[in-house]
N, C-alpha and C positions, 0 to 999 in steps of 0.2 A: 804550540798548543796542540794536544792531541784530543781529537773527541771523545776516542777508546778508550784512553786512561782517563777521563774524566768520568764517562759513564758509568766504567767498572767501581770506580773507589765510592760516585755516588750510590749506587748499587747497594755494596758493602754497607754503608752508614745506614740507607731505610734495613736492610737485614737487623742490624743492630738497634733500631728504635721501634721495629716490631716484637723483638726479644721484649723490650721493656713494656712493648702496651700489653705482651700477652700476660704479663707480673698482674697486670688488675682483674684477670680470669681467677685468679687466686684471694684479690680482696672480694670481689662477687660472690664468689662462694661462700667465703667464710660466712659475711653476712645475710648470706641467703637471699640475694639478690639473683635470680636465674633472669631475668633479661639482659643484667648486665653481663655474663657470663656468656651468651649469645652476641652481644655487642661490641665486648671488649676481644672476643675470641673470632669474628668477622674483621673486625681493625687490624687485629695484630694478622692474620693472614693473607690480607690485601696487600698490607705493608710488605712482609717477607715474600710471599710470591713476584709483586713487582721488584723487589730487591735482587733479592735471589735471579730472580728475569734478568737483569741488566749485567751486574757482576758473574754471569754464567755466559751468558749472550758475550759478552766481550771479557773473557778469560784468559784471550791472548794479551790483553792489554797488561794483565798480572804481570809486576815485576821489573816492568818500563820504568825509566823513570818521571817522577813526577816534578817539571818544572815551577817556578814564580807564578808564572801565566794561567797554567794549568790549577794551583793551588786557591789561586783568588774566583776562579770560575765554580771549582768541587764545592768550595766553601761558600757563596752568593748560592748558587743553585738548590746546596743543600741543606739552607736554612729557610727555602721558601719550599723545596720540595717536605723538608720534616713540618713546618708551620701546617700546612694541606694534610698532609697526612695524620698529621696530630689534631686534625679536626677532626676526625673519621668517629670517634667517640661520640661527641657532642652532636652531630648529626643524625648516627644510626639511634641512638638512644633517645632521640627526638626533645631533650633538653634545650636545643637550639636548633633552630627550623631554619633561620637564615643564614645562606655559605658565609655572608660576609660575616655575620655576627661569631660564627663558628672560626674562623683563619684567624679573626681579631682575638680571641679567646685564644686560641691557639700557639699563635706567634707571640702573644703577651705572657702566655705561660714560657716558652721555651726563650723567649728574651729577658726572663726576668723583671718585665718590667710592671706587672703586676694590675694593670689597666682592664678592667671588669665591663662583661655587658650584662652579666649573671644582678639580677635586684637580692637576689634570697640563697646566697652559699647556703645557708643550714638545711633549705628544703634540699639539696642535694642529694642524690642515690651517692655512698657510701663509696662505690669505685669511679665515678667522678668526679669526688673530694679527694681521691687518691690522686688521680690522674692530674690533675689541675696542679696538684702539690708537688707529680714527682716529672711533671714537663719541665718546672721551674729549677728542680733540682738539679735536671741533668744540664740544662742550661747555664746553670750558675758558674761551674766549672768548665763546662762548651762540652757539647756530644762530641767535637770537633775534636778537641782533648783526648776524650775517652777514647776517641777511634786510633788517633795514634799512638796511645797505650796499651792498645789492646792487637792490632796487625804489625805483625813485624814486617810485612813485604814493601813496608813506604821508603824505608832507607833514610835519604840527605832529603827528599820530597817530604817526610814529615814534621822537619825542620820548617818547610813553608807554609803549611798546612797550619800548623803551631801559631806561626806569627802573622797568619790571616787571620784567624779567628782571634788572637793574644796579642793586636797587636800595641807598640807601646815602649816603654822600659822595660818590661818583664820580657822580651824577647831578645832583646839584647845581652842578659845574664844569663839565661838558659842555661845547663851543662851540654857539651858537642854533642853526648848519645841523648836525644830528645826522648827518646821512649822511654826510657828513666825516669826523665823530668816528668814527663806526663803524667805515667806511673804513681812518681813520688808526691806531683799536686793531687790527685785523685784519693791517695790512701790518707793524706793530712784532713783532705773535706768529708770523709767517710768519716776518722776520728772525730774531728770535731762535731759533727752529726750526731754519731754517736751518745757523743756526751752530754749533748742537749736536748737528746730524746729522753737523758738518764733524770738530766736535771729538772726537767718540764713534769717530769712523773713524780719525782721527789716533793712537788710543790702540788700532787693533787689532780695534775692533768689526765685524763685515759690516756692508754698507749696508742688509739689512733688520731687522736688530736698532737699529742708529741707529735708523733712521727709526721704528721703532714705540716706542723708549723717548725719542726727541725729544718723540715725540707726547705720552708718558703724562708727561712731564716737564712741558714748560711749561702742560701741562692741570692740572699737581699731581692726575693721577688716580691712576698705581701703577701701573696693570696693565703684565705685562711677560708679555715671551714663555718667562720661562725658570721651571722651578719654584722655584728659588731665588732667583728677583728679582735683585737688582743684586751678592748676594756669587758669583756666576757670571761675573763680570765683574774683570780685574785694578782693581788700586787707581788707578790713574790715571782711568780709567772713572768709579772711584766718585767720585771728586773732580769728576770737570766734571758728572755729575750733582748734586753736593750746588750747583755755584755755581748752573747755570741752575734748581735748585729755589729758591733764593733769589733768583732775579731774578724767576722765576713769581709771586712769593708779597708782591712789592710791588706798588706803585700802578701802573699801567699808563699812567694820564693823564699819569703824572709823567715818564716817558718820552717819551709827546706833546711834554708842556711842554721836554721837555731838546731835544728831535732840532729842536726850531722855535727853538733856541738859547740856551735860557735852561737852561745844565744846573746854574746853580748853585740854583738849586730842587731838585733832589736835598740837596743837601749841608743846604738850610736847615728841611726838611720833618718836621716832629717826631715823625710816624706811622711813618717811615721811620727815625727814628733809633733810636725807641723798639723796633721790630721788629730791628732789628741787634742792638741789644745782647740783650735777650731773648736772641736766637739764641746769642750768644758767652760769658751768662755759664750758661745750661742746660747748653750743650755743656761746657764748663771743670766744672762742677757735677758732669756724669755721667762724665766720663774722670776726675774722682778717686775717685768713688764705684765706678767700674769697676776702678777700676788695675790690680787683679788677675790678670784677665781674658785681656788684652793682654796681645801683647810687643813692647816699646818703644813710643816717646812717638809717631811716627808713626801707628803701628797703632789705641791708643786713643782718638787725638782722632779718626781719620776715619771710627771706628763709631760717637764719641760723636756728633759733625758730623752725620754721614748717618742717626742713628735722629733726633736733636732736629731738624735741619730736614726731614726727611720727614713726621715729625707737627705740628710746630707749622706747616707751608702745608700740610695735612692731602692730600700726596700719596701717602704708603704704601708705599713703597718701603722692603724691609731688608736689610741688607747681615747682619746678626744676628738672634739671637733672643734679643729684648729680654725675653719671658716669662720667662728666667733670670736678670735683673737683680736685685740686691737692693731689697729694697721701697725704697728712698727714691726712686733711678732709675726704676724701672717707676710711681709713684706721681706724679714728675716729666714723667715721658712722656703719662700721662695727663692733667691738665693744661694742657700744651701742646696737647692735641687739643680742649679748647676754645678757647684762646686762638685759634685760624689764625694766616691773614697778615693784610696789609694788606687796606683797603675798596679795591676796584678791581683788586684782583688775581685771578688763577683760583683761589685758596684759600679753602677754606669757614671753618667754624669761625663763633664771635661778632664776631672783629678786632680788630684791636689798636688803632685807633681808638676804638671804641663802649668798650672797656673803659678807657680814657684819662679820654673822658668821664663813664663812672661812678667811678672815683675821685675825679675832681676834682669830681661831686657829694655824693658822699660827704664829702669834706672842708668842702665846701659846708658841709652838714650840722649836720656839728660843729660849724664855727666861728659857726652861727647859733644853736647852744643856747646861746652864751655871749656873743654880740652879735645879739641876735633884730631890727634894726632895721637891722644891714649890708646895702648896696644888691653884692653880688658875682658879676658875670656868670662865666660860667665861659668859658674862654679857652683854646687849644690856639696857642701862639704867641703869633702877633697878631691871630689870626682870634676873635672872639666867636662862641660858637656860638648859635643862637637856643633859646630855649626852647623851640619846636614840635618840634624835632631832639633836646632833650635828653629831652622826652615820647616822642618817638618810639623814641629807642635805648633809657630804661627801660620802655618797654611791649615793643620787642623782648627785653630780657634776662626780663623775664618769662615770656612767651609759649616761650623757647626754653625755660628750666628746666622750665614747665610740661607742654612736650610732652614732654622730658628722664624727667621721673617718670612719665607717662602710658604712654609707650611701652616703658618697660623696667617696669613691673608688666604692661603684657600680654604681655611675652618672658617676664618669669620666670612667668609663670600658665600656659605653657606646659612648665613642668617643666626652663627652664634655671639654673645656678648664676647666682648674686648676680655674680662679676664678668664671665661673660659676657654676662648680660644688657646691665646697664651699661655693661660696655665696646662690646658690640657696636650699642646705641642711640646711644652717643656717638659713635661711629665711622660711623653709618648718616646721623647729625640733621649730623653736622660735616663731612659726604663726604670722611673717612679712609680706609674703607676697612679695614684689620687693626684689631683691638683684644686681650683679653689671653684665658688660659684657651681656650676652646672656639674661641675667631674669631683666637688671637692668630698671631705674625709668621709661623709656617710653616701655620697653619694654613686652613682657607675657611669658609666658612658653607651648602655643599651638605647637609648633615646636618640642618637644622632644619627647624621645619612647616613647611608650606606658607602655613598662616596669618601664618605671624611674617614671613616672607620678604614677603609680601605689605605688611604693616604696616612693614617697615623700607623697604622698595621707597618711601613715600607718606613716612619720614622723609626720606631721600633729597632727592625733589624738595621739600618742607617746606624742606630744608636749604643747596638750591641758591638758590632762589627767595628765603630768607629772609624764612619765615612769611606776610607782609602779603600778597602777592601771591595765595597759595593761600588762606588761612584769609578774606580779605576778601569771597570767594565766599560765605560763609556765613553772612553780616549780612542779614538778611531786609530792609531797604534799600536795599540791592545792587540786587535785580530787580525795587525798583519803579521807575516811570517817572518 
C-alpha cells in the first residue's frame, strides 16, 4: 500500500466533486438566489483547492500503480472525505447549523439512502434542493464509477477501484477495459434520466421538480423537494416514478449487454425475473390487505405499487403513510427493505441475487442430511456459482445481520423505542431511507443524538460499500507490507 498513490487519486475525486458543487453556482443564479451563489461558490473552491492540494502535492504518485489494498483505502477514505465535504453546503448556507446534522445529510445524499434530518424540503433555497438531489445522483451510479470513466492514468488499478465501490456479481462480468464499462454504465443512467425528466414534464411536472426527482429516482435515493414526497404530485407522476424505480433497481450491466444487441438476456436472466415477480406478487399482497383504504382498483394498486417498489429498490419515496397499514403490510414492507434490488443496480438492501443463493444453499443443506455423499453444485440458471462466491455472499449475510443487531442496540441505548431503532438501522444499513414509528413515511430523523446520527451516518456507507470494502480496513493484515 502506497500513501502517495492513495492521496493523489483521493485528490483527483474531491477535484471532481468540486466540479459538481460549483454546477449549483448556476442553479443560484438562475433563481436569483445571491447567498447561494456565495455559498455554493466557497464549497466548490474549498473542495478543488484541497483536491487540487493533494493530487498536485503527490504528482509523482501519478501513474504508479494502484493495488487491491490501495483501492479499498482511496475508496473508504473517499467516501467519508466526499460525505464532509458535501456538507460544506448545508453548513455555510446555515440551513444546518449542526456538523453532525450536516455529514448525516450529506452522506445520506451521496449513499443513496435517502434518510432526512431536514422537517421542510419545500422551504428549501432552490440550490439546496438541487444539491440534495444531485449528491444522490452521483451516488447512485458511485462518484467512484464516474472517476474511473473519466482518468485514464488508473490502468488494471481501476478495475479495483470498480469492484470496491461495485462490489458483487456485477464485478465479476465487467468487460477487461473497465473504463468502457464505466463509461458505458454512466451514459445508460444519463439516458434513462433523461427520459424521466422528459416523462415527469409530460405529466405536468416543472422542469425543476423533474430534474431533481429524475435524480432521486434512478439513484433509488428519495429525497424530494416537496414535503410530501411524490403524493404532491398527480397520479400519472406517480406511475412513471414507480416504472423508472423499477428500471433503477435492476442490473444495469444487463442493459449494457441489451443496448450492444443482445436484449434477450433481459428476458432469460433469472435475478431479473425473480425481482419482478417479488415486486408483482407484494404489491397484489398489500392492495388486498389495503382494500379498505382506497377508492377503487386504480387508487389501491398505485399506493400499493409505489410503497412496495420504493422500499424493496430501497429508494424512499411515499405517495402514503404506510405507518397506518395494518400489521401484515407494514411487516411486509419491512422486509422488503432487506430484500433491495438487483446486484448491479443503484439499490441497496442484501439483493435478490445473494438471497437466491442462500436458499438454494439452504436446500443444499437439506438434501445432504439425507444423501451426505451428493456431489450438488449450486446453480442460478446455467451459471455454476463457485464456492469462493457462495463463502463470500454467506459471510456477507452475516456480517450484515451482525452489524443489523450491533447498531440498533446502540439506537435503542440511546433511549429510542424497539421499532424505531430497528426500523431506523434497517433503513440506515439498506440505504432506504424512511422506516416506521419515529423515522417513518412523514416523518425525519432531525430529533435524535447526535451520537446515533453519527453511527447511522457509518451504517449508511457500511451499506453502500457493502461491508467488505470498509470493514477489511480492520484486519490487522491489511497494513502489513
Amino acid at each position: 500500500m502506497k500513501a502517495e498513490v492513495v492521496l493523489h487519486h483521493l485528490g483527483s475525486l474531491l477535484g471532481l466533486l468540486g466540479v459538481a458543487l460549483a454546477s449549483g453556482i448556476g442553479v443560484a443564479w438562475a433563481y436569483a438566489e445571491s447567498d447561494g451563489i456565495v455559498w455554493m461558490g466557497l464549497s466548490a473552491a474549498a473542495t478543488v483547492l484541497v483536491g487540487v492540494g493533494l493530487a498536485a502535492g503527490y504528482r509523482k504518485a501519478r501513474g504508479l500503480p494502484v493495488t487491491r489494498r490501495d483501492a479499498f483505502l482511496i475508496v473508504s477514505l473517499a467516501w467519508a472525505a466526499i460525505g464532509a465535504f458535501g456538507a460544506l453546503p448545508y453548513l455555510l448556507s446555515g440551513v444546518l447549523s449542526n456538523p453532525a446534522d450536516a455529514l448525516f445529510e450529506s452522506i445520506s445524499g451521496f449513499t443513496t439512502t435517502g434518510s432526512s434530518v431536514i422537517a421542510h424540503p419545500s422551504d428549501l433555497p432552490r440550490y439546496i434542493q438541487y444539491w440534495r438531489s444531485l449528491t444522490q445522483w452521483l451516488g447512485g451510479m458511485g462518484i467512484i464509477v464516474l472517476f474511473v470513466a473519466v482518468f485514464s492514468e488508473l490502468g488494471v488499478g481501476g478495475r479495483f477501484l470498480f469492484s470496491s465501490e461495485v462490489p458483487g456479481p456485477i464485478s465479476e462480468t465487467v468487460k477487461p477495459r473497465i473504463r468502457d464499462t464505466s463509461a458505458a454504465l454512466w451514459k445508460i443512467y444519463l439516458l434513462f434520466t433523461l427520459a424521466q425528466v422528459l416523462a415527469l414534464i409530460a405529466t405536468g411536472i416543472g422542469p425543476f421538480d423533474a430534474l431533481c426527482h429524475a435524480f432521486t429516482t434512478m439513484s433509488t435515493g428519495g429525497f424530494s423537494t416537496r414535503d410530501d414526497s411524490l403524493a404532491a404530485f398527480p397520479a400519472a407522476a406517480q406511475w412513471v416514478v414507480v416504472a423508472f424505480m423499477v428500471l433503477a433497481g435492476a442490473n444495469f450491466s444487463l442493459y449494457h449487454v441489451a443496448f450492444l444487441g443482445r436484449a434477450t438476456t433481459l428476458a432469460r436472466d433469472r435475478e431479473l425475473r425473480a425481482y419482478l415477480g417479488l415486486l408483482a406478487v407484494a404489491t397484489m399482497l398489500i392492495a388486498l390487505n389495503t382494500a379498505g383504504r382506497f377508492h377503487g382498483v386504480e387508487e389501491s394498486l398505485r399506493h400499493s405499487a409505489f410503497q412496495v417498489v420504493s422500499l424493496a429498490t430501497t429508494t424512499g419515496f411515499v405517495t402514503d403513510n404506510y405507518d397506518e397499514y395494518p400489521s401484515f403490510a407494514r411487516l411486509l414492507l419491512v422486509m422488503l427493505m432487506f430484500v433491495g434490488g438487483c446486484a448491479g443496480s443503484t439499490a441497496g438492501g442484501i439483493k435478490v441475487v445473494r438471497l437466491a443463493i442462500l436458499m438454494k444453499v439452504l436446500y443444499r443443506g437439506l438434501v445432504r442430511q439425507v444423501r451426505p455423499s451428493i456431489v450438488m453444485p449450486i446453480r442460478l440458471g446455467r451459471t455454476v456459482i463457485p464456492e469462493q462466491s457462495i463463502e463470500e455472499t454467506s459471510g456477507f449475510f452475516f456480517i450484515y445481520l451482525l452489524t443489523f443487531a450491533l447498531a440498533s442496540l446502540f439506537v435503542a441505548a440511546h433511549g429510542l423505542d424497539l421499532a424505531t431503532s430497528l426500523s431506523a438501522t434497517a433503513a440506515t444499513l439498506g440505504n432506504i431511507g424512511p422506516g416506521l414509528e419515529r423515522v417513518g413515511a412523514i416523518s425525519h430523523y432531525g430529533d435524535m443524538p447526535a451520537a446515533v446520527k453519527v453511527v447511522l451516518s457509518l451504517c449508511m456507507i457500511l451499506g453502500r460499500l457493502e461491508m467488505y470494502t470498509v470493514l477489511g480496513l480492520l484486519i490487522p493484515s491489511f497494513w502489513r507490507r
